[in-house]
C-alpha positions in Angstrom: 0.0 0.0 0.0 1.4 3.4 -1.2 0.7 6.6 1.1 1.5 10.0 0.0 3.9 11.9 2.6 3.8 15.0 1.3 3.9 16.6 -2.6 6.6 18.6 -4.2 7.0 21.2 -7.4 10.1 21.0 -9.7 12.3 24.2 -9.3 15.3 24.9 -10.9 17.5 23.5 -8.1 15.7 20.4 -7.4 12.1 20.0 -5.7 10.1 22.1 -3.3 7.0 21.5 -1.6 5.5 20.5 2.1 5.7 16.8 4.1 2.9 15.6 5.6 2.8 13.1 8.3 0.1 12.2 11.3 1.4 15.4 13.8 3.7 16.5 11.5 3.4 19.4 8.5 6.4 21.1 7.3 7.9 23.0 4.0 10.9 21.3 2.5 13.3 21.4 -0.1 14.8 19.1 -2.1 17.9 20.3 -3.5 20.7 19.1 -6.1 23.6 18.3 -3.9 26.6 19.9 -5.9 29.2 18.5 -3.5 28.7 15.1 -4.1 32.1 13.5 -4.3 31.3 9.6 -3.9 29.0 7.3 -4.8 27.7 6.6 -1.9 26.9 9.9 -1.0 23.2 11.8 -1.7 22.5 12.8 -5.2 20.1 15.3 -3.0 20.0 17.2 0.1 16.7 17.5 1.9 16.3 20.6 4.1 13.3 21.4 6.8 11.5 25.4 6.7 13.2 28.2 5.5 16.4 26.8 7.7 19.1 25.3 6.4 18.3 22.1 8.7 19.0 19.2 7.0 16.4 16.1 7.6 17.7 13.3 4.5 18.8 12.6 1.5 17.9 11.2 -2.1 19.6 8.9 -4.2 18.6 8.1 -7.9 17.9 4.6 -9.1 16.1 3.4 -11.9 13.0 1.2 -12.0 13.7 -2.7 -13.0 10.7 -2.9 -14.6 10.5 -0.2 -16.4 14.0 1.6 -16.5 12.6 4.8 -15.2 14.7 7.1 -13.3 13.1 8.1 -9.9 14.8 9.3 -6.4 14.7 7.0 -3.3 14.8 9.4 -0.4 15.7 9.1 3.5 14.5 11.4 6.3 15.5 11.4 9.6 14.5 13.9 12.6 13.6 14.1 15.9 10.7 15.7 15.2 10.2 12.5 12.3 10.4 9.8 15.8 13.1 7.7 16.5 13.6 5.5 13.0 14.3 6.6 9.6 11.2 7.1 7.1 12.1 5.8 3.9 10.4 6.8 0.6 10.4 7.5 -2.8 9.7 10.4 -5.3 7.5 9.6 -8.3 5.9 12.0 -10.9 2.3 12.8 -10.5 -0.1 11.6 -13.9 -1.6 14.6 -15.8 0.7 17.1 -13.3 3.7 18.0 -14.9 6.7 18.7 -12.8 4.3 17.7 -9.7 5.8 14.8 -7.6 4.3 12.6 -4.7 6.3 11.7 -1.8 5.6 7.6 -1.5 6.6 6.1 1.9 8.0 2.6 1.4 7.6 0.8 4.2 10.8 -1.1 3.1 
């Protein structure tokens, strides 16, 4: 079952838009990381409110069904609870540049 944390806008930087979960509502942005060095390091930065309070990351992977690109994102906060939320960003149908945030439960 897919549930929809939250819904972001393309910008020129990466994505911005609000998370939504139970007790918690806040504006984030999802932006290009431009110091990514490593593999293994974000491909985005994911930042809380107008702060520059970092809450995750996003990675990009592609779909082995279908080959699409998409970004697997992590969040962690205190305000988040005690274990990571893990979830992904797809594109919204009919809504261009319009993205859902999809927990995976995984």
């Amino acid at each position: 079952m897919a549930n929809a944390l939250g819904y972001v806008t393309e910008t020129k930087t990466g994505f911005d838009g609000t998370l939504a979960m139970m007790d918690l509502s806040a504006r984030i942005r999802i932006e290009k990381n431009g110091e990514k060095a490593a593999d293994g390091q974000p491909d985005y930065r994911i930042f809380a409110g107008d702060t520059r309070s970092e809450i995750g990351g996003g990675w990009l992977r592609k779909a082995k069904s279908s080959g699409r690109e998409y970004v697997s994102i992590t969040l962690a906060d205190p305000q988040i609870g005690p274990r990571r939320v893990y979830a992904n960003l797809a594109p919204v149908k009919g809504k261009k540049g319009r993205h859902v945030i999809l927990w995976n439960p995984n």
